[in-house]
C-alpha positions as CSV (number, residue, x, y, z in Angstrom):
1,X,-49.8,87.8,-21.4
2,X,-51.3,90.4,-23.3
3,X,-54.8,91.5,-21.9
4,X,-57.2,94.3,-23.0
5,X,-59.9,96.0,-20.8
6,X,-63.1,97.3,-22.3
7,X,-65.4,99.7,-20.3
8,X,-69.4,98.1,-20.5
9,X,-71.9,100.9,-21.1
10,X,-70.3,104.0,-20.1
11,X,-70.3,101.6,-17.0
12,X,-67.3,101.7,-14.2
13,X,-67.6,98.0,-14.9
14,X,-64.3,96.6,-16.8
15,X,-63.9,93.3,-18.1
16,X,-61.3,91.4,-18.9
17,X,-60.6,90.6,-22.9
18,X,-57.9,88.2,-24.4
19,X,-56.6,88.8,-27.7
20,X,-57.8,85.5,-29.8
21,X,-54.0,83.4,-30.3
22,X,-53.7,84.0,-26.2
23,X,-55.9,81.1,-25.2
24,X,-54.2,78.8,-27.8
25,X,-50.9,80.2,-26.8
26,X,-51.9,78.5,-23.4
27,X,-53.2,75.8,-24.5
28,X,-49.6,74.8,-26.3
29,X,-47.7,76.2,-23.1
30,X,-50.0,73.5,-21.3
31,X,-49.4,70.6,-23.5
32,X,-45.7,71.4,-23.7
33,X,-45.7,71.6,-20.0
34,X,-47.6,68.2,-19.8
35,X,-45.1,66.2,-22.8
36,X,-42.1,67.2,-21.0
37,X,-44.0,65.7,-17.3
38,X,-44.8,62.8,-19.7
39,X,-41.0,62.1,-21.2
40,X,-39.9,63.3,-17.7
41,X,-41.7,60.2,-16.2
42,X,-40.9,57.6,-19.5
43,X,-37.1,58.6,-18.4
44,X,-37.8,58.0,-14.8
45,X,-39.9,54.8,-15.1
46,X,-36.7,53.7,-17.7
47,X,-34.3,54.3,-15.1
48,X,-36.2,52.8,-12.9
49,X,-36.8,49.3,-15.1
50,X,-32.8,49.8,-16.0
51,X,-32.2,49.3,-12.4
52,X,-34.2,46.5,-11.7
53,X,-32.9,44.6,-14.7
54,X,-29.1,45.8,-13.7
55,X,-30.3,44.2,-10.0
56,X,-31.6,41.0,-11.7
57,X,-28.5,40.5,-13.8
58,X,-26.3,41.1,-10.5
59,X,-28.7,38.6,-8.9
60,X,-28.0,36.3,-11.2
61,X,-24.7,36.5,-11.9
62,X,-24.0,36.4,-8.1
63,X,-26.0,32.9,-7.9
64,X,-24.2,31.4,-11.1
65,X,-20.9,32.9,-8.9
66,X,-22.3,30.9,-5.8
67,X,-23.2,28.1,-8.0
68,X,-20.0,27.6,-9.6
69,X,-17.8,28.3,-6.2
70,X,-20.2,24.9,-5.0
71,X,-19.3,23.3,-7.4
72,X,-15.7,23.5,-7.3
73,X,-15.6,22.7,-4.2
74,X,-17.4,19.8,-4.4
75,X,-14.6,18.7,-7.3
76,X,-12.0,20.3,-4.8
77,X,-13.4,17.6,-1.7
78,X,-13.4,14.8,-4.5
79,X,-9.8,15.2,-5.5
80,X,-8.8,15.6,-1.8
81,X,-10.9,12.5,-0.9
82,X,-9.5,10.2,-4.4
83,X,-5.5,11.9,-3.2
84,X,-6.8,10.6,0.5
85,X,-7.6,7.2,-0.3
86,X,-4.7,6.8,-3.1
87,X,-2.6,7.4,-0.3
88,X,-4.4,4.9,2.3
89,X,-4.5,2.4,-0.4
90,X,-1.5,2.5,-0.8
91,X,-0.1,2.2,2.8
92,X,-2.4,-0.7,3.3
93,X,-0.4,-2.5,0.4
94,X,2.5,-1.4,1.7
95,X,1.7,-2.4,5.1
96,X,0.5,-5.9,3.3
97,X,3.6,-6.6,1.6
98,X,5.6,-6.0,4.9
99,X,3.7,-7.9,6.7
100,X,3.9,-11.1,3.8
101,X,7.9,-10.3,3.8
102,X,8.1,-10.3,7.5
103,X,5.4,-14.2,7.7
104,X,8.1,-15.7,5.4
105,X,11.1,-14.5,7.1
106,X,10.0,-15.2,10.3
107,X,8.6,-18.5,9.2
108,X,12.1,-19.6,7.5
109,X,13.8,-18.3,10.4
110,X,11.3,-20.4,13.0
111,X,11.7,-23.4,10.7
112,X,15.5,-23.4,10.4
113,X,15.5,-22.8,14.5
114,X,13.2,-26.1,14.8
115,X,15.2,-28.0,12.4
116,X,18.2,-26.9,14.1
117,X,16.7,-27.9,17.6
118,X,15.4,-31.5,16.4
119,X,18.7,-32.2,15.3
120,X,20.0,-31.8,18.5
121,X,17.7,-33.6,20.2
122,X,18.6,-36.6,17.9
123,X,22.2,-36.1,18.2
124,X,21.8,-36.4,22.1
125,X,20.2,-39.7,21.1
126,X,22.3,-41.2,18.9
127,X,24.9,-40.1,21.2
128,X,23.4,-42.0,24.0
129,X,22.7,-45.2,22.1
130,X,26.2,-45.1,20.7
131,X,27.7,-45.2,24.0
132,X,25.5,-47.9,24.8
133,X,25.8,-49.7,21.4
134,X,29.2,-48.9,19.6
135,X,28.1,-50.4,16.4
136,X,25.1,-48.6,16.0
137,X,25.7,-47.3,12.9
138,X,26.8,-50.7,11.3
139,X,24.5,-50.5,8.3
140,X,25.9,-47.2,7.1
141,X,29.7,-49.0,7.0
142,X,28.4,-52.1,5.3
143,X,26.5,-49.5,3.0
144,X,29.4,-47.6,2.2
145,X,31.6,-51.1,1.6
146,X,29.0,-52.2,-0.7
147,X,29.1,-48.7,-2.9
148,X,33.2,-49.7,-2.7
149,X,32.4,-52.9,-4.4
150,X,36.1,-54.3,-3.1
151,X,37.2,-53.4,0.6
152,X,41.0,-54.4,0.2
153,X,42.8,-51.9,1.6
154,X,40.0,-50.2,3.3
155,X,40.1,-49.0,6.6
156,X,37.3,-48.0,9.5
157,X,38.8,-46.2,12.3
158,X,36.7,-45.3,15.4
159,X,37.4,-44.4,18.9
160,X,39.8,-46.4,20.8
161,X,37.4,-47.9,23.2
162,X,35.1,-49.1,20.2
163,X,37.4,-50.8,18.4
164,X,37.0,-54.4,19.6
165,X,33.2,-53.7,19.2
166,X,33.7,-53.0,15.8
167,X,36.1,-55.1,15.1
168,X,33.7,-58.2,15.6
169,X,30.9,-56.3,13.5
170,X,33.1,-55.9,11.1
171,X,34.7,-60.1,11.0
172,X,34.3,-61.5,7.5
173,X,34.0,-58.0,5.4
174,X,38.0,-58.2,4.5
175,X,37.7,-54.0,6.6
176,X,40.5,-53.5,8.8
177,X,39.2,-52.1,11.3
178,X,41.5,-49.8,13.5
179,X,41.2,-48.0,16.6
180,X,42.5,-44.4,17.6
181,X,42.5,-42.4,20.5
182,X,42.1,-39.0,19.3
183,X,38.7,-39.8,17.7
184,X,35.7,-39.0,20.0
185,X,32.7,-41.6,20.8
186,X,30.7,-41.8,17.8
187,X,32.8,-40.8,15.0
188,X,34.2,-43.0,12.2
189,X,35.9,-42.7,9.3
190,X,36.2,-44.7,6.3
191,X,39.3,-44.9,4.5
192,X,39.8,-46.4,0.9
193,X,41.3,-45.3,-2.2
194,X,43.3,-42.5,-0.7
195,X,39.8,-40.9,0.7
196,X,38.5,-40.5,3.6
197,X,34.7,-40.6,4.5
198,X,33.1,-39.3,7.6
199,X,30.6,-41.7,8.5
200,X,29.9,-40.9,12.2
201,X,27.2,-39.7,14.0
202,X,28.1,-36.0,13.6
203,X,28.1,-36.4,9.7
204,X,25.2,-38.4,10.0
205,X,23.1,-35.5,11.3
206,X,25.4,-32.5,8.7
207,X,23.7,-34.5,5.9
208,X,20.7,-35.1,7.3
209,X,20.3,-31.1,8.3
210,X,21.1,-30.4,4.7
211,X,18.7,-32.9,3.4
212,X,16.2,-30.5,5.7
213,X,17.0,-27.2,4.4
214,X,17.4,-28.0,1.0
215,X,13.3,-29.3,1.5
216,X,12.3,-25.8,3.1
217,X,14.2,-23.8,0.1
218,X,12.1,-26.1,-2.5
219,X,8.9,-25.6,-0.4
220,X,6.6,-23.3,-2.5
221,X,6.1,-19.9,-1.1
C-alpha cells in the first residue's frame, strides 16, 4: 500500500494519508476476497448436495437390488414348490396305478384259487356219491344219447365194478353198456360214431371250471 505522511503545524505530530484509488483498491481486494469465499462455499455446498443425491441414488438402487433379489426368490421357492408337487403328484398316481394293477391281480389270482378250491371240494363229493351211487351221472348219458338221436352202435364204458349198475340204468336205450378195468370209479366214456366222449365226473368238473373262468374273464373290470 502506498501511504503518505504529512507533518500538522510544524507539529512532531504525523498523520497518516492514503492516496484516493487506495481505499477503493481495498474495497475490490475485499469483495474479490468475499466472491471467491462465496463461489468457494456454492462449490462446497454442490459437492455436498452431489453427494447426498449420489447416496440417495445408491440407496435406492440398493433397495430396488433387495427388492428384485425378493422377488426372485419368491419365483425361485414357487418353481421349487410346483417341481415339488409335480413330482409327488405324480408318485401318488403312480403309486395309485400300482396299487389298481396289484387289486386286480391279486383279486384274479384269489378268484381262480377259490374256484380251483370249490371244485375240489365238489369233486370229493361227487366222488363219494359215485361210489355210493354208480349211476349218478345217469342224466348226462341219457342227455348225450338224446343229442345222438340214434344209439345203435353206441357204447358207454365205465369201471368194471359199475357195469352191472349201469347196465340196468341203461335197459331199454338200445346203449351197450361195457365194463373195463382200467377205467377208474367215476369215469365214463361214450363211444359212437368213431368218437369218444368223456362224460365222467372228472370231465364233469374240466367243463364246469372252464364255464367258471371264462365268467371271471367276462366280468367287467
Amino acid at each position: 500500500m502506498n501511504l503518505l505522511f504529512e507533518s500538522q503545524g510544524g507539529t512532531n505530530e504525523v498523520r497518516l494519508l492514503e492516496y484516493p484509488d487506495m481505499a477503493e483498491r481495498e474495497r475490490e481486494a475485499q469483495a474479490a476476497t468475499g466472491s471467491a469465499s462465496t463461489e468457494s462455499d456454492v462449490r462446497v455446498e454442490n459437492e455436498a448436495t452431489l453427494e447426498r443425491l449420489a447416496k440417495l441414488a445408491t440407496e435406492e438402487q440398493l433397495e430396488q437390488a433387495r427388492e428384485q433379489g425378493r422377488e426372485e426368490a419368491f419365483a425361485e421357492c414357487v418353481k421349487r414348490l410346483r417341481e415339488g408337487l409335480e413330482i409327488e403328484r405324480s408318485a401318488v398316481t403312480h403309486l395309485c396305478t400300482s396299487f389298481t394293477q396289484e387289486r386286480k391281480r391279486y383279486f384274479a389270482e384269489i378268484e381262480g384259487e377259490v374256484v380251483k378250491l370249490a371244485l375240489a371240494v365238489a369233486a370229493r363229493i361227487l366222488n363219494r356219491e359215485s361210489a355210493m351211487d354208480p349211476t349218478l351221472l345217469e342224466g348226462v348219458v341219457r342227455v348225450a344219447l338224446a343229442k345222438l338221436g340214434e344209439p345203435a352202435g353206441a357204447v358207454l364204458r365205465m369201471n368194471v365194478e359199475d357195469e352191472e349198475a349201469w347196465r340196468v340204468a341203461m335197459k331199454g336205450t338200445g346203449l351197450r353198456v361195457e365194463g373195463v378195468a382200467g377205467l377208474e370209479r367215476g369215469a365214463l366214456q361214450l363211444e359212437a360214431g368213431g368218437g369218444v366222449a368223456e362224460l365222467g365226473i372228472a370231465a364233469q368238473l374240466v367243463e364246469v371250471e372252464r364255464g367258471f373262468f371264462d365268467l371271471l374273464a367276462r366280468r367287467p373290470a
